[in-house]
C-alpha positions in Angstrom: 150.9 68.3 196.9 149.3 66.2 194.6 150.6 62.6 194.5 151.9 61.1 191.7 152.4 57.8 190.5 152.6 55.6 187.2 149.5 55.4 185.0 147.7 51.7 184.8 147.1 50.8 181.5 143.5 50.0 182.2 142.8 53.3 183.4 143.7 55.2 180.2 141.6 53.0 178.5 138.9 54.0 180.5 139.6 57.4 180.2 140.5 58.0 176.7 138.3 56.4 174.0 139.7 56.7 170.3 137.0 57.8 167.9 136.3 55.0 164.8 137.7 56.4 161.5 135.0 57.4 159.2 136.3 56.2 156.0 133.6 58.1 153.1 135.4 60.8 152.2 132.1 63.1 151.5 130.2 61.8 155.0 133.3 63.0 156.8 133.6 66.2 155.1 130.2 67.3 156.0 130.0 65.9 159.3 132.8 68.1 160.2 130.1 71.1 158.6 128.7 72.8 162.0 127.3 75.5 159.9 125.9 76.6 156.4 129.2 78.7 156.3 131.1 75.7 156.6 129.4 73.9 154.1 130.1 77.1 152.0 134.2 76.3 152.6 133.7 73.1 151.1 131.6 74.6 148.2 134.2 77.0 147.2 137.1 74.1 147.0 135.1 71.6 145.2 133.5 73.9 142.3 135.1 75.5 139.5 135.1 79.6 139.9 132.6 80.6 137.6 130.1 78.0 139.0 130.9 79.0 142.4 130.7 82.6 141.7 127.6 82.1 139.6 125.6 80.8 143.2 127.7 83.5 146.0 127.6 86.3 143.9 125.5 89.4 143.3 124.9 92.2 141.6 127.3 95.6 141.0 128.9 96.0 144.0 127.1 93.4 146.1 125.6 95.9 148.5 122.4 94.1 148.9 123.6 90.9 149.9 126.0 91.7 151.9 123.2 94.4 153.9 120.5 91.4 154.0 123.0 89.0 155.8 124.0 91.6 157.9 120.4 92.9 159.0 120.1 89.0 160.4 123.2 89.7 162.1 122.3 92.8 163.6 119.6 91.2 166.0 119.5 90.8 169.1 116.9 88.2 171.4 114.9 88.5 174.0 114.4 85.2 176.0 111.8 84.2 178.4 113.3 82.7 181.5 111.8 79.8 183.7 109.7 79.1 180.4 110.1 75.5 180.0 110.2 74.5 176.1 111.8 70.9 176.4 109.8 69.6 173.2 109.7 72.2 170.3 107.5 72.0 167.7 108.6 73.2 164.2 105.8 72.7 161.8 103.7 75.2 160.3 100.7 75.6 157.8 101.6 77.5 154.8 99.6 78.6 151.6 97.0 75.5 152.5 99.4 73.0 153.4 101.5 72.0 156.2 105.4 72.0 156.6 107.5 70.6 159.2 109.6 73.5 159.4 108.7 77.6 158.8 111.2 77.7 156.1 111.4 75.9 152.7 114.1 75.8 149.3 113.9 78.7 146.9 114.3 78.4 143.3 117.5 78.5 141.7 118.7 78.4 138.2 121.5 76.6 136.4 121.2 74.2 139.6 122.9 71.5 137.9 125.8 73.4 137.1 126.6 73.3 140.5 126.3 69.7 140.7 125.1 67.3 138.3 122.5 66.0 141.0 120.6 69.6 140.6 117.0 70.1 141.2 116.8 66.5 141.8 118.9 66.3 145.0 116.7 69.5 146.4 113.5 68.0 146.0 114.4 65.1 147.4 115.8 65.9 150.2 113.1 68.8 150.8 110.2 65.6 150.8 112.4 64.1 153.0 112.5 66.4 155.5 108.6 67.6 155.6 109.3 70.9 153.4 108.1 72.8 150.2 110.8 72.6 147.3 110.8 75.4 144.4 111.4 74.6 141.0 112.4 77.6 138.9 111.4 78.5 135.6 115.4 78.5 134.4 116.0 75.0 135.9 118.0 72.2 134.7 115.6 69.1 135.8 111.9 69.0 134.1 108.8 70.2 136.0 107.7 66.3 135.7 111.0 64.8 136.9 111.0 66.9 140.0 107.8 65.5 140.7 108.8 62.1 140.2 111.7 62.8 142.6 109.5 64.2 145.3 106.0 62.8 144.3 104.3 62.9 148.1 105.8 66.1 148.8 104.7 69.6 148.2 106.0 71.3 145.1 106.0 74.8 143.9 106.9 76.3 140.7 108.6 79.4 140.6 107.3 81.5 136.7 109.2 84.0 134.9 106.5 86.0 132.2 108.3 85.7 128.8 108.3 87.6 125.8 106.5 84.9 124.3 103.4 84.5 126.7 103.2 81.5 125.0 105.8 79.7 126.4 104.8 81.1 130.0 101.6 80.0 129.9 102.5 76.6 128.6 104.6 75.9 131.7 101.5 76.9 133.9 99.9 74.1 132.3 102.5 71.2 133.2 103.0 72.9 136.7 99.2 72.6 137.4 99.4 69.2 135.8 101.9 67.2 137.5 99.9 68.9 140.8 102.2 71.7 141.8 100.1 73.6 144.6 101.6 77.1 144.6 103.0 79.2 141.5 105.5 82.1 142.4 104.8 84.9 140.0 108.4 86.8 140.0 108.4 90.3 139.1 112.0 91.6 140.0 113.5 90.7 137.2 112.7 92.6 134.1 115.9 92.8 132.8 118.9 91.0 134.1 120.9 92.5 137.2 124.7 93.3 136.6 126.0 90.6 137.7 130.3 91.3 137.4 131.5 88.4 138.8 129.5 86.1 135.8 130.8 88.8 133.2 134.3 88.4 134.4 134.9 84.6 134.8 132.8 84.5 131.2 129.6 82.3 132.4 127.8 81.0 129.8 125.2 78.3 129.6 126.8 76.1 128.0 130.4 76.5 129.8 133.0 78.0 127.4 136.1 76.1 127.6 139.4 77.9 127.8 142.8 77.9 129.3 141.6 80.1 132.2 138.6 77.4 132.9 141.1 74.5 132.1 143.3 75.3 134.4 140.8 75.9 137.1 139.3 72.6 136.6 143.1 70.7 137.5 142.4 70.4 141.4 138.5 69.7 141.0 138.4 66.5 138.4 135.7 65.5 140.3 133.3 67.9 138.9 134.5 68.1 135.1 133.7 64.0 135.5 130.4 64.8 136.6 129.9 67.1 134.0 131.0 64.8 131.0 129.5 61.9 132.0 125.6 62.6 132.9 122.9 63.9 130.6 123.2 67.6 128.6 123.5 70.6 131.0 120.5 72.1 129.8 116.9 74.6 131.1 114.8 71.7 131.0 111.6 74.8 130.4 113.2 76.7 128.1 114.9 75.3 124.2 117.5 78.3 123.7 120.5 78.2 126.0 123.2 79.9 124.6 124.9 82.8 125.8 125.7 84.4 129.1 123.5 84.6 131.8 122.6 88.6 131.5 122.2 88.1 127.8 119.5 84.5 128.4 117.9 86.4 130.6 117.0 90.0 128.3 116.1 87.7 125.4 113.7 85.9 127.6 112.2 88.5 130.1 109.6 91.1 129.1 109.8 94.8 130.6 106.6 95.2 130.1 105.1 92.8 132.5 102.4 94.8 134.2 99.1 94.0 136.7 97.2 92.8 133.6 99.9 89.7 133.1 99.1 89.1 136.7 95.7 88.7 136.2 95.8 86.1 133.0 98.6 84.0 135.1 96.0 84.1 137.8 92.4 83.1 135.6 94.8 80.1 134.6 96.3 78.6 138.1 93.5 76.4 140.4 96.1 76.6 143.2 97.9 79.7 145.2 99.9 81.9 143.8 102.4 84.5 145.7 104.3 87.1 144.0 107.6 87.0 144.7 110.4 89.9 144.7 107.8 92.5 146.2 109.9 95.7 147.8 107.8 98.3 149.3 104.6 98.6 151.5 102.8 100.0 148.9 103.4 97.4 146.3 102.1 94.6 148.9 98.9 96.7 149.9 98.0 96.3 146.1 98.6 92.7 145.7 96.9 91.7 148.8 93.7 94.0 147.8 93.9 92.0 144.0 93.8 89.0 146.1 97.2 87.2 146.2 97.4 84.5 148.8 100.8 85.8 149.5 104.2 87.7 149.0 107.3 87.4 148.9 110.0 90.2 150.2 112.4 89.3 148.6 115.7 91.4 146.2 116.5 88.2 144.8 119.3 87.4 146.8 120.7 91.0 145.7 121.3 89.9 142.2 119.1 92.5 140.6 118.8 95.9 141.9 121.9 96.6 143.9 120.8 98.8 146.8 117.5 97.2 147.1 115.6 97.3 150.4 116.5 94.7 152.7 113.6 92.3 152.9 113.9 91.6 156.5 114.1 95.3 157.4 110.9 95.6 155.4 109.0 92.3 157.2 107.7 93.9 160.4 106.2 97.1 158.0 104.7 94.7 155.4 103.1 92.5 158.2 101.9 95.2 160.0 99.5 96.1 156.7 98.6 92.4 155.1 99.6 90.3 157.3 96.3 89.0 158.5 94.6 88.2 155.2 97.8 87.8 153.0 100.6 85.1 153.5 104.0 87.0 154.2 107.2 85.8 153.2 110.9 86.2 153.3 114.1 85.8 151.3 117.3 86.7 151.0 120.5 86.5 153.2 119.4 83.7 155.5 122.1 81.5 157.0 121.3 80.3 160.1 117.9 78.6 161.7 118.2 81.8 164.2 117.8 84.0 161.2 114.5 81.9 160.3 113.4 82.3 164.2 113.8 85.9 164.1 111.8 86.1 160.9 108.7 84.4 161.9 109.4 86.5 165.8 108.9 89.4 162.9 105.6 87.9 161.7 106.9 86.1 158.5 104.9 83.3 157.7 107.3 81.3 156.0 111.1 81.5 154.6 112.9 80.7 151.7 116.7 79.4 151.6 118.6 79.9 147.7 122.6 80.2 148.4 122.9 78.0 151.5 120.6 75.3 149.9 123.7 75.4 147.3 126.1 75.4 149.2 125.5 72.0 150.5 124.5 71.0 147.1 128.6 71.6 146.0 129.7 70.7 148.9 128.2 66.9 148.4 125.0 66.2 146.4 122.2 65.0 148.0 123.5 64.3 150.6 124.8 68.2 151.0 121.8 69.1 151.2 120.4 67.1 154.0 122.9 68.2 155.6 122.2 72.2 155.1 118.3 71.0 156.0 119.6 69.2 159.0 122.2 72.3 160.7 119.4 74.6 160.4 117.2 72.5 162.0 119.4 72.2 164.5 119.9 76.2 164.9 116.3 76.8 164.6 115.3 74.4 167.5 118.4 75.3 169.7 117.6 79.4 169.3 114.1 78.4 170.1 114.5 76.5 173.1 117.1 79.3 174.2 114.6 81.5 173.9 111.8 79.5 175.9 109.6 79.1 173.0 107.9 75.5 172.3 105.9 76.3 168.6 106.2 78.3 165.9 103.0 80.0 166.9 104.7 81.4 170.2 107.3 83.8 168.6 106.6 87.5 168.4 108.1 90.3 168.0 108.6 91.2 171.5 111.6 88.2 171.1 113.7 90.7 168.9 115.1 93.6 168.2 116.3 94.5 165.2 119.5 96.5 165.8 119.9 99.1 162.1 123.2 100.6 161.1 121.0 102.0 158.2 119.1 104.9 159.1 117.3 107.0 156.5 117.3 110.6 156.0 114.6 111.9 158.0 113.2 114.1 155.0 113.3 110.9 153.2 112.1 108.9 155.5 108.7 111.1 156.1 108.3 111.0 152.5 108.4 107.3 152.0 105.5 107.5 154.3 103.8 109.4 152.7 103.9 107.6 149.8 102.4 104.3 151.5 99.8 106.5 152.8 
């Protein structure tokens, strides 16, 4: 029998210890974010529908997005036991310079729809934290002004070839300029993808006001203040913005982008350039053999081709035939540091974050963002000292499986192969 007696106030005060209220509303919302899907929650309940939609949707049926994230989840790991890895080290070299972490942001457009901080928030907080920041051609902050917001930090410009060359070529210019180091050369997106959820909510740039978006804005004042009171939601490259986004996009893409394009881009930029939104084998063979310093698998977060490959399906294959001459890299679906550790297990020299890096930017600025940067850190160190490994450079594949639910036709599948040769 246990005995029992009469608690002593000084002992419950030694035992229980009452936590100190944290009275910012935003620093307590996303401390209590222990994951990128959290911070996706928070996302959802701050910004009005079509902006939300705009960033976590894809196109047609979604099918690509939703079979990237799953091929991350459909892994399983392989760690070394007795393999001490107290310290783990994060950093990398990538495309000539160094990172403190094998992943960096992607480029995203409209980002200051989202929230009024945009592209400004990102770069910041990507110089803060050691790592490459993306600026996309169809962003709302100003090649310049991301510079000035991250001016010691390493900057990439993400191009889109326009019908006018002119204006492409133009924005090469600045990019090189205010000392950019990398240009992504995007070639998945000759026409805009169906993307329903933007057709249905009717996204435009500029926002169309109605009694559907009206009412929608009630519960989230915040943002509609935001949005009133800072500068002109705006592309910052690009002088025509009206429309939806399917309709910007066809104006302002070109078809008819070939190899030749490629070339001119490349005669004009001093620094690297990787093309990004490459989805075969064969396709990669051929840019590394034109003498690209690197690609990018990538469906563009399955808002273009539904049904696309998955990129990280595709990794180990593309690795296997440029990977020692050609940088490799990954997009798409990440949303976890342990889906960045089994990348670079795969052989992916670096990765790229879009949605998630949004996601923290709705859920609170700047500061949102740190905070994305800061739980995968957390996951990516963690997995890796889970799985024995001190350094980047001591993942391989033998650390993974990936586990397919996909698994092609076998007369289709010998005929892909063929096809790479």
């Amino acid at each position: 029998m246990v005995k029992r007696q009469f608690p002593k106030p000084s002992e419950i005060f030694d035992l229980l210890h009452f936590k100190t209220p944290t009275l910012n509303a935003k620093k307590r919302r996303l401390d209590k974010s222990l994951t990128v899907w959290d911070l996706r929650k928070i996302a959802k309940r701050r910004t009005p529908k079509a902006a939300f939609d705009y960033t976590d949707g894809a196109a047609e049926g979604e099918l690509s997005l939703r079979r990237a994230r799953r091929a991350f989840q459909d892994i399983e790991f392989h760690p070394d036991i007795l393999h001490p890895a107290e310290d783990v080290d994060t950093s990398c070299e990538i495309l000539g310079g160094p990172s403190s972490m094998p992943f960096g942001i992607a480029p995203t457009g409209f980002t200051r729809l989202m929230q009024t901080e945009g592209e400004i928030a990102g770069a910041g907080a990507a110089g803060a934290a050691g790592i490459p920041f993306t600026l996309s051609t169809l962003g709302t902050t100003s090649i310049e002004d991301v510079k000035a917001a991250n001016p010691r930090g390493r900057n990439w410009f993400q191009l889109y070839v326009m019908r006018k060359r002119e204006i492409s070529y133009a924005l090469v210019e600045r990019a090189k300029k205010a000392g950019f180091d990398t240009l992504m050369f995007t070639v998945d997106t000759p026409v805009a993808g169906a993307r329903l959820r933007d057709k249905r909510n009717g996204f435009s740039i500029p926002p169309q006001i109605t009694l559907k978006t009206v009412l929608d804005a009630v519960p989230r004042p915040w943002w509609w203040f935001d949005f009133l009171t800072t500068p002109k939601l705006e592309f910052a490259s690009l002088k025509s913005t009206g429309g939806t986004v399917g309709e910007l996009l066809d104006n302002a893409m070109d078809p008819t982008i070939s190899h030749d394009d490629l070339a001119v881009i490349r005669s004009m930029w001093d620094g690297k350039i990787v093309v990004k939104g490459v989805q075969t084998v064969a396709d990669a063979k051929r840019l590394a053999d034109a003498g690209v310093d690197g690609v990018l698998l990538s469906n563009h977060g399955g808002r273009q081709l539904d049904r696309a490959p998955v990129p990280f399906h595709l990794l180990p294959h593309v690795v296997r035939e440029v990977g020692k001459d050609t940088a490799v890299m990954v997009d798409t679906g990440i949303m976890n540091g342990a889906d960045i550790v089994a990348s670079v297990a795969l052989g992916a020299d670096f990765a790229l974050i879009g949605r998630a890096y949004l996601y923290g930017l709705m859920a609170g600025g700047r500061a949102g963002v740190d905070r994305t940067i800061a739980i995968l850190r957390d996951e990516l160190v963690r997995t890796m000292k889970l799985l024995g490994v001190s350094s980047i450079e001591e993942l391989e594949p033998r650390h993974i499986t990936q586990l397919t639910r996909y698994v092609p036709v076998p007369k289709l599948a010998q005929h892909a192969a063929e096809s790479v040769g």
